[in-house]
VOLO-37138 format. One record per residue (C-alpha): residue in one letter; x, y, z. Coordinates in steps of 0.05 Angstrom, whole numbers, always signed. Layout:
REM residues N
A; X; Y; Z
...
***
This chain:
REM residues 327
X; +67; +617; +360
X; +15; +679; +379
X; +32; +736; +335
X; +77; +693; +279
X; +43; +674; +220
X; +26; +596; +206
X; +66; +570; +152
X; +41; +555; +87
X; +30; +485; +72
X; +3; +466; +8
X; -53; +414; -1
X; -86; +376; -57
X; -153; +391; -26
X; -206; +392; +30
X; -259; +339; +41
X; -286; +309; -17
X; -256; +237; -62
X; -183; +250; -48
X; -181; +307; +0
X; -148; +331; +73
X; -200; +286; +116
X; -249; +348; +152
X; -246; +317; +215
X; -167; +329; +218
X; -177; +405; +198
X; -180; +420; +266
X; -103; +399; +283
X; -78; +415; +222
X; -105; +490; +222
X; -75; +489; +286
X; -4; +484; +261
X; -9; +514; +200
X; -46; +555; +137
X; -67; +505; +89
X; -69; +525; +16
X; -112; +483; -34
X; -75; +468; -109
X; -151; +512; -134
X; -126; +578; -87
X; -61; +564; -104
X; -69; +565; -179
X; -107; +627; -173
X; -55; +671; -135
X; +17; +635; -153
X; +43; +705; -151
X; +20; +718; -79
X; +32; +644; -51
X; +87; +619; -99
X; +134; +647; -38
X; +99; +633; +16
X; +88; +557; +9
X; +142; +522; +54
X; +114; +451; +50
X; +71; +404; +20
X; +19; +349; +51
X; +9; +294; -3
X; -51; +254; +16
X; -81; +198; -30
X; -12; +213; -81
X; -44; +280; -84
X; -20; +337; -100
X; +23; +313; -163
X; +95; +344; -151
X; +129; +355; -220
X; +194; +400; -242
X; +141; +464; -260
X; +108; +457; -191
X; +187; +461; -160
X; +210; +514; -193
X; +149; +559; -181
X; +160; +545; -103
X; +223; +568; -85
X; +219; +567; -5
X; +192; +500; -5
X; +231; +464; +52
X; +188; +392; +56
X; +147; +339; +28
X; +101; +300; +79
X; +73; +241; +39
X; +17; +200; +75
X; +32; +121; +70
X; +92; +86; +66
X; +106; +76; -14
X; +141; +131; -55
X; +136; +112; -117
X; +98; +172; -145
X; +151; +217; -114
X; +222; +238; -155
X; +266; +234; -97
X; +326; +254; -135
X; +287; +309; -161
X; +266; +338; -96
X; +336; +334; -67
X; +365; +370; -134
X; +317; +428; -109
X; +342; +418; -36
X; +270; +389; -4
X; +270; +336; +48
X; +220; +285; +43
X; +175; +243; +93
X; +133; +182; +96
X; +96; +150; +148
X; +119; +67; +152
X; +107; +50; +219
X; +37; +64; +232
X; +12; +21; +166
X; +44; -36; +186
X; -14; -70; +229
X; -63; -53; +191
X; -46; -73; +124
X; -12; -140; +151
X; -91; -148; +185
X; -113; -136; +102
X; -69; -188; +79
X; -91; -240; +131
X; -168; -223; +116
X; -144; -228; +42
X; -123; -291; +50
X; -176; -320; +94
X; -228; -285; +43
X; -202; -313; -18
X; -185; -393; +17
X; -253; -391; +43
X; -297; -358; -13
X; -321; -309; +30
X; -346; -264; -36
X; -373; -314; -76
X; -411; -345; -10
X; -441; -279; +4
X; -466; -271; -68
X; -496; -337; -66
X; -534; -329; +4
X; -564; -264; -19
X; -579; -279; -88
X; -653; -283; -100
X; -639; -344; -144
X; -609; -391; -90
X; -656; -443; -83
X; -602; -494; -46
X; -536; -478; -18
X; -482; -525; -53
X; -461; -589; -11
X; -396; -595; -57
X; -389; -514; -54
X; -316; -519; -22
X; -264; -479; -1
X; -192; -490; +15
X; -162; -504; +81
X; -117; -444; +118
X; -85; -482; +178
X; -22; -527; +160
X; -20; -488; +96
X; +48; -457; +65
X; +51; -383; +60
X; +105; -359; +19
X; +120; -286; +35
X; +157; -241; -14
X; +181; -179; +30
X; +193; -185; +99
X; +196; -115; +122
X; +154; -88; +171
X; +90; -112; +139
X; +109; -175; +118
X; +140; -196; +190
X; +73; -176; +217
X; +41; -221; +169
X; +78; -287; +186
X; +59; -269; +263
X; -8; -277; +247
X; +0; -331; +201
X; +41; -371; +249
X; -23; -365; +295
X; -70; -401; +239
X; -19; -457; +241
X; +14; -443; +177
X; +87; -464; +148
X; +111; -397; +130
X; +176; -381; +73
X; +202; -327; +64
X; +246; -275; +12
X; +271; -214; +27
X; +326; -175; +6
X; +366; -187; +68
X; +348; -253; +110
X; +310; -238; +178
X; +365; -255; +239
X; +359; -326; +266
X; +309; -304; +326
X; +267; -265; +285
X; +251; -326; +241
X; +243; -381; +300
X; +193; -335; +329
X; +143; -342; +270
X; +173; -413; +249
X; +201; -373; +180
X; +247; -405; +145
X; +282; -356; +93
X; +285; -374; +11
X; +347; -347; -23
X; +308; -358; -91
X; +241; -343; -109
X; +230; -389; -151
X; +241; -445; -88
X; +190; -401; -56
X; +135; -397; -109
X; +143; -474; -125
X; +124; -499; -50
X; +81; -441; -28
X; -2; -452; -30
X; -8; -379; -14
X; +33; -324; -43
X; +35; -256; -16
X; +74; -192; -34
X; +88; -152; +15
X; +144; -114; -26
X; +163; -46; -41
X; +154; -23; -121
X; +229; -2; -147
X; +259; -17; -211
X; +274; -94; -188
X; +209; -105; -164
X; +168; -78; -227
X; +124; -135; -249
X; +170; -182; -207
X; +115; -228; -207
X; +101; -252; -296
X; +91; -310; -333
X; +144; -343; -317
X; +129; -344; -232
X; +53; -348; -241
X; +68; -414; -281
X; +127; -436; -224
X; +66; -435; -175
X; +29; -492; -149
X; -44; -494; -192
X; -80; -491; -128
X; -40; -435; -103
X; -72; -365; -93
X; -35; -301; -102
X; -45; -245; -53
X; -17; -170; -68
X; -21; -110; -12
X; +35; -76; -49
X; +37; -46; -107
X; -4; -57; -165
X; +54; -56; -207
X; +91; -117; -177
X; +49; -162; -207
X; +35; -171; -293
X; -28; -153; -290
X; -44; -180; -363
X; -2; -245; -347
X; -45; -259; -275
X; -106; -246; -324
X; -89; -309; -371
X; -64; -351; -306
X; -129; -337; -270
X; -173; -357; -346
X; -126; -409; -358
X; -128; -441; -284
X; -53; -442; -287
X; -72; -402; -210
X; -128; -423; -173
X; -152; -356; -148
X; -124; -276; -129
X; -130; -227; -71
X; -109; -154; -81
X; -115; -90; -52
X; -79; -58; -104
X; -86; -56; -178
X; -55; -12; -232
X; -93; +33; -249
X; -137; +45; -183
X; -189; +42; -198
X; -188; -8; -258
X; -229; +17; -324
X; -300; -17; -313
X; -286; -69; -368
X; -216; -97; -343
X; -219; -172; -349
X; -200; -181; -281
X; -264; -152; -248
X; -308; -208; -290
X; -268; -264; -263
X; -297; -304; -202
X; -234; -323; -168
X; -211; -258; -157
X; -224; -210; -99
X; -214; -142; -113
X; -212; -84; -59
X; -199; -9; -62
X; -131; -7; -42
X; -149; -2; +42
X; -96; -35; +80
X; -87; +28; +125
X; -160; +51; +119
X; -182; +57; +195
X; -193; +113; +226
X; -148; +114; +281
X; -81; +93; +236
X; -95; +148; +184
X; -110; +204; +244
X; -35; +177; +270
X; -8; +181; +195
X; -33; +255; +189
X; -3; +277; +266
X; +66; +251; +243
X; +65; +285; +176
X; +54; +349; +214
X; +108; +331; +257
X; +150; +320; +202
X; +128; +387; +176
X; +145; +421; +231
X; +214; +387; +240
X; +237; +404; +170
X; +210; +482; +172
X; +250; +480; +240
X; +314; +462; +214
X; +309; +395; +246
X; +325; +329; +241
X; +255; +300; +202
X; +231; +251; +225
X; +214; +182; +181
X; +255; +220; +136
X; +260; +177; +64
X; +332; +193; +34
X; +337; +198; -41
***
């Protein structure tokens, strides 16, 4: 590429809360000439034409009809992660963009979350902690108990990538694992976990002692999980969520969680992220609360950003894209 100009890519920003990570500066400059929203905003005339793609890291930068319009050579969306649900497919193909996500790479990692999820919240991993290093604690509890994990039921709810990853590890802790999904798993996918599929839910939430979502958020899965399921569950069950905050009631699994209808909840996600500082959930004691970090490790997010670029440069190309997300 000596002597031909980088393309423009445009980013929400560089370093900081929500930023292009500084450490992966290096490759990205590399490839191509990154243009913060702030620079952008200041010379739309200049750039405004020149922008061919866009990197969306942490949902960032928001893409709206204005933004589109403004951009008329844009060619490609790279979104970090594998949901989509703050991106307007329809709306980017009416404008003829192609859009990208990164599915694969999050998989181990956030099936890892749910598992330490799961063992955190069975075990009372948070509250123990508190209660070791609290400079109250004269006596640690002999009736201070947790639940057991092995020979437990897992109910899954979405077993895509993520969720199949989950029931391998489960099936290693000894656990009876169910299953939902859209589509049921094929038969040898299912004896090697021990899965057995639910065609209902309802069967599903009714025998399970652990629930955990593993779904993507669409118009059918949009609070999925009310009322009416938290009170199908077992009173000892606990819910787990590394989905979407938005799968789940949150003002129902508030009430089921005061009212013991649940025994306790794990999520990584909430809606919003972060929660306003008064949100009832974050005074409750069965509940474990973390900042949304199933594919926080280093490596997975350096993979995440190389195949964004790669989709980047695939779509400015003119070919195929890969972990292209049709509308």
């Amino acid at each position: 590429m000596e002597g031909q100009e980088l393309p423009y890519v445009l980013v929400d920003s560089i370093g900081g809360r929500l930023g292009v990570y500084e450490d992966h500066l290096g490759f990205l400059k590399k490839r191509f000439h990154l243009i913060t929203m702030k620079e952008y905003l200041e010379n739309k005339t200049f750039l405004s034409k020149k922008i061919r793609a866009i990197y969306i890291w942490y949902h960032k930068p928001v893409i709206n009809e204005e933004l589109l319009q403004n951009l008329p050579n844009l060619k490609v969306v790279a979104s970090a992660g594998v949901g989509i649900d703050h991106l307007d497919l329809k709306l980017l193909s009416s404008y003829g963009v192609k859009v990208s996500n990164t599915p694969f790479i999050v998989s181990t990692d956030t099936a890892d979350m749910g598992m330490a999820l799961l063992l955190a919240s069975s075990r009372r991993l948070v509250e123990g902690h508190e209660m070791a290093v609290s400079p109250d604690t004269e006596y640690f509890p002999a009736d201070w108990l947790g639940v057991e994990v092995s020979g437990a039921t897992l109910g899954i709810l979405g077993m895509g990538k993520i969720g199949y990853k989950v029931a391998e590890r489960a099936k290693a802790f000894e656990m009876k694992i169910l299953y939902h999904n859209r589509n049921q798993r094929k038969k040898e996918e299912e004896s090697a976990v021990g899965a057995v599929y639910c065609k209902k839910i309802d069967d599903l939430l009714q025998q399970s002692d652990f629930v955990l979502l593993a779904l993507t958020l669409t118009p059918q899965t949009h609070k999925l999980i009310g009322k009416r399921e938290l009170e199908l569950m077992k009173p000892t069950a606990i819910l787990i969520n590394i989905s979407r905050g938005l799968v789940v009631d949150q003002d129902a699994l508030v009430e089921a969680l005061q009212n013991k209808v649940i025994k306790a909840a794990a999520l990584d996600v909430t809606y919003p992220e972060p929660l306003p500082r008064d949100h009832p959930l974050l005074k409750l004691k069965n509940v474990i609360i973390t900042p949304h970090i199933g594919s926080a490790t280093k490596k997975t997010r350096w993979i995440m950003m190389e195949e964004m670029a790669e989709s980047i440069e695939a779509g400015l190309a003119g070919l195929p894209i890969p972990r292209e997300v049709l509308p």
